[in-house]
C-alpha positions, 0 to 999 in steps of 0.5 A: 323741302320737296327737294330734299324729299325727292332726293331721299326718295330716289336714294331708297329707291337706288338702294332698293334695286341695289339690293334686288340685283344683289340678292340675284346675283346670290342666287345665281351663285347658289343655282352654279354651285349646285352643279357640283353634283352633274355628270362629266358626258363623253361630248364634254370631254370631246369639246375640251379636247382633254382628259384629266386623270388622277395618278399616285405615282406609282410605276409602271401604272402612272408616273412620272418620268423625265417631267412627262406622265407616263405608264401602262394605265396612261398609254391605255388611257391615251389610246382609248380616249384617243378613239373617243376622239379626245387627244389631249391627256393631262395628270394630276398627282395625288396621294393614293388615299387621295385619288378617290375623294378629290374625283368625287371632288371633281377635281378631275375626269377620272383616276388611272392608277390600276385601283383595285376593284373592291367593295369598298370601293364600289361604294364611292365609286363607279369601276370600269370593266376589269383592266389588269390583273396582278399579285403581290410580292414583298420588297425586303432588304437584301438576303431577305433576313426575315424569309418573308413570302407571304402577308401571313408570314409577316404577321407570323414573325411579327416582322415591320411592313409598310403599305401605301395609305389607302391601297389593297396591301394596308387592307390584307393588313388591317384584315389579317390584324399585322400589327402598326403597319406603316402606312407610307403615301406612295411607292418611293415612300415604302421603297425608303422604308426598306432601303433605311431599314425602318421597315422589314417589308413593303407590300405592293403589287408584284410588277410595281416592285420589280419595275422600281427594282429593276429601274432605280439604279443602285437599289440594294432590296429584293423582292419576293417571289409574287404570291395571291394574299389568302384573306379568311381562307379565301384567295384574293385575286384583285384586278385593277380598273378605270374609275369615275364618278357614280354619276358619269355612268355615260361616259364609263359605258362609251369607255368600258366599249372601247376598252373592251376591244383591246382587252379582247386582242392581246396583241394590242394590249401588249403593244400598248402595257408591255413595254410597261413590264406586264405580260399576257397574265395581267389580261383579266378573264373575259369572265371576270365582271366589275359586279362580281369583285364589287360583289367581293366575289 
């Protein structure tokens, strides 16, 4: 009997420790996962050797071709990070509605797709110093039998746009009430639209377009003459940004400071966006701050 009752006691307390150590491991678990919510350092991204980013596929910003990542934003990205001392770039393609919420997602560094600074924005997110500036223009089927020039030319003719999902053209037209855009998830998305004729325009920003028009063979479309959207009778000048987490405000200083110096030197910002289609005019004013456009100013 002794026997028998020395055994069922070290069965309970076997089953005793499993349980402890079980319940450890949980809170392990639970203690890794709550770092969801910690900050991405300059020193992190050196030790990897690798930055990730975030591209909607749109050139010239960030594309692909011939199976390598390419655009302006990725060879400004190159080169910055290059002098940060982090050599390695890697992409991940995203749907534009996409880009900000799988950042927040961590399931990457930061976002280089040119995005717009907005206050909208600004709210999910943290912006770098303004990169490029650009305007819009209109893809339009050839003879461009609508004259359409503007956004309120499209509400005023009542003509069929599209505009990729989450992107500063689907909010001129949500603001100026054109009615059921079609909301496409990236550019060659909205370049079919017109080639098909289920649209009648595709709003985006003028160097996109006549990048795709004058690099896809066989394209039969237009595009517009570049225009500013006038949103309740105010100009809207958008400038394009890197964008991190609200968290990694560290890394985005150690960027925005060496950024800056090319921003600063037209010479090198040419060299590196040039080749992409922008010019001298994309460079934003050394004026023109991230607190203001977040401002909406």
């Amino acid at each position: 009997m002794r026997t028998y009752r020395d055994r069922r006691q070290k069965i309970r307390t076997a089953a005793a420790v499993a349980a402890t150590l079980i319940a450890a491991a949980t809170a392990l678990t639970a203690c890794t996962k709550t770092d969801t919510g910690s900050e991405t350092t300059l020193q992190d991204l050196k030790d990897a050797g690798v930055v990730t980013v975030a591209y909607a596929n749109e050139a010239p910003y960030s594309f692909d071709k011939d199976g390598e990542l390419t655009g302006g934003t990725i060879a400004l990205h190159r080169e910055v990070f290059k002098r940060l001392g982090v050599p390695e770039l890697k992409g991940v393609k995203t749907d534009w509605g996409g880009l900000i919420p799988g950042l927040n997602a961590k399931r990457y560094d930061l976002v280089s797709a040119g995005m717009s600074i907005t206050p909208a924005r600004c709210e999910q997110a943290s912006f770098s110093v303004p990169e490029i500036n650009y305007t819009t223009a209109l893809m339009v089927p050839p003879g461009n039998p609508k004259h359409l020039t503007d956004m309120d030319s499209i509400k005023r003719t009542g003509a069929k746009m599209a505009a990729m999902t989450g992107a500063i053209e689907a909010d001129y037209a949500s603001e100026l009430d054109i009615a059921n855009p079609m909301l496409v998830k990236d550019q060659q998305s909205g370049i079919d639209a017109v080639n098909s004729g289920r649209v009648d325009a595709f709003a985006l920003t003028a160097v996109s377009l006549n990048y795709a028009k004058t690099h896809t063979p066989g394209l039969n479309v237009e595009v517009t003459k570049p225009f500013i959207a006038v949103i309740n009778g105010k100009p809207q000048n958008p400038a394009g940004a890197t964008v991190f987490r609200k968290e990694d405000s560290a890394l985005r200083d150690a960027y925005n400071a060496e950024v800056k110096k090319i921003l600063a030197d037209r010479t090198s910002y040419m060299s590196i966006l040039g080749p992409f289609g922008f010019t001298e005019e994309n460079i934003p004013a050394a004026s023109l701050t991230t607190e203001q456009l977040c401002r909406g100013e």
